[in-house]
N, C-alpha and C positions, 0 to 999 in steps of 0.2 A: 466423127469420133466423139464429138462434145453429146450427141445424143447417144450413144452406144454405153456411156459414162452413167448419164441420166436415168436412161434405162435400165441398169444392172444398179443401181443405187436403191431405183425407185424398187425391182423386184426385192433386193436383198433385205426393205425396209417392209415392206408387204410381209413376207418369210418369218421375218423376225416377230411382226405382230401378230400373225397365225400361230405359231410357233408358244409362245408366251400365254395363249386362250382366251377368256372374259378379257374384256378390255374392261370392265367395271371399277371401280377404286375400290380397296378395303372398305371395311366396316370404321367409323370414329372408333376409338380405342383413346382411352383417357392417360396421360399420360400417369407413371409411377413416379410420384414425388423420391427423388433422392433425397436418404433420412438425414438429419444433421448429427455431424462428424461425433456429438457427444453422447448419441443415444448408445451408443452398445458402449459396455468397456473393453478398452483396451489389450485386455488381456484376458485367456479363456477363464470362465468362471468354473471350477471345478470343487465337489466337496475333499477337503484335506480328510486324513486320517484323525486331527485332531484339529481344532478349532486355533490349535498356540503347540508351538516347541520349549521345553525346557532346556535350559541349559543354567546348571551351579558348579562357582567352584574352577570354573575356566574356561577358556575360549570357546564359544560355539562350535559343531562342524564348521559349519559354511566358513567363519573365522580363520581355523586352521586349514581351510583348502587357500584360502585368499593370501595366506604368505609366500613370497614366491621363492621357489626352491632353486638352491643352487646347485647347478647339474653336474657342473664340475668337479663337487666336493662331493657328489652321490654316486659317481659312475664304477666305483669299484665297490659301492656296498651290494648286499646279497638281494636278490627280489624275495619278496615272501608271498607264499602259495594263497591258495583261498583257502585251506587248510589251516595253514600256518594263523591266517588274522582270522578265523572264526570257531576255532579250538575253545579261547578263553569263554564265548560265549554260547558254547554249542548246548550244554546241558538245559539252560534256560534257570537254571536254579538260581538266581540272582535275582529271578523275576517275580519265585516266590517269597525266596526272603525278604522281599520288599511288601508284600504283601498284595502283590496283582492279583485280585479276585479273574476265576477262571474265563469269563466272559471277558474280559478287556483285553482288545489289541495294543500292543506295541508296537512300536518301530526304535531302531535303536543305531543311529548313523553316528559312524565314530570314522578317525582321521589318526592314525598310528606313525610317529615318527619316535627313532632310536630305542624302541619293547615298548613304547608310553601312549597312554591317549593322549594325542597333541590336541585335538577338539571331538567334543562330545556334544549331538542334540537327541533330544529322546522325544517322540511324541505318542501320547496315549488316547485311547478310544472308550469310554467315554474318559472325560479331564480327570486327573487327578496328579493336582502337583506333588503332593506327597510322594505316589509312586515314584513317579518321573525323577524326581528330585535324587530321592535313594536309588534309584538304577543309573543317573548318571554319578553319583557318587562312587557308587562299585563298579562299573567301568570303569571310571580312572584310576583307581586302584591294581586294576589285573597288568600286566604283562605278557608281552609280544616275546619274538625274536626280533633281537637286534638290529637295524640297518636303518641307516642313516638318511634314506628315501624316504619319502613320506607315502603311505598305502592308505586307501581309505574304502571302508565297506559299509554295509546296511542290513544290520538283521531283521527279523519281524517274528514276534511273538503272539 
């Protein structure tokens, strides 16, 4: 039995090194140094739309997203359409009375609680604070419809 063992080992080991081809070693291959943890940053590099956000006069977006809303005292106000929060700034004509030469992108992310901009950030392509400045100030000037939820959007000019 103990040979009958021996034998169907030795064949299965035979099989397995036929099987598998060159018995050869790989070629040296140098190993890849693992980079150290600080060479890439952390987080992706991407070009913004502008180099800086404006924001005068009141709370950034980001600011007005960051307050936390009370659900309970929202749940019977009205939702407002994409309609309803991009009315105020659908002409663009805010854009010229500021004086945005025709070549400049905008972006213009607002955060609307009870018809108001609860926060305003504008960023422009190339810089100009001036603009930015004057288009968030007429932003928060315009009016919503009413509701007591906070909505918040992002246009682009």
């Amino acid at each position: 039995m103990r040979t009958l063992v021996s034998t169907l080992l030795a064949a299965s080991l035979a099989a397995a090194i036929v099987a598998c081809g060159d018995a050869t070693p790989p070629p040296n291959v140098p190993a890849v140094p693992k980079p150290h943890p600080h060479a890439h940053p952390s987080h992706p590099v991407t070009e913004p739309i502008a180099p800086s956000a404006y924001t005068a006069g009141g709370p950034s977006y980001d600011e007005a997203m960051g307050v936390p809303e009370d659900l309970n005292a929202t749940k019977n106000s009205p939702e407002l359409s994409d309609r309803d929060l991009s009315s105020p700034m659908a002409s663009g004509e805010v854009i010229s009375e500021c004086g945005a030469p025709d070549d400049m992108k905008l972006v213009v992310k607002v955060a609307v609680v009870d018809g108001k901009a609860a926060g305003v950030t504008v960023f422009t392509k190339p810089q100009s604070p001036e603009v930015a400045s004057c288009v968030d100030k007429a932003v928060r000037a315009m009016s919503w419809p009413r509701s007591s939820k906070r909505f918040a959007f992002t246009t682009a000019y």
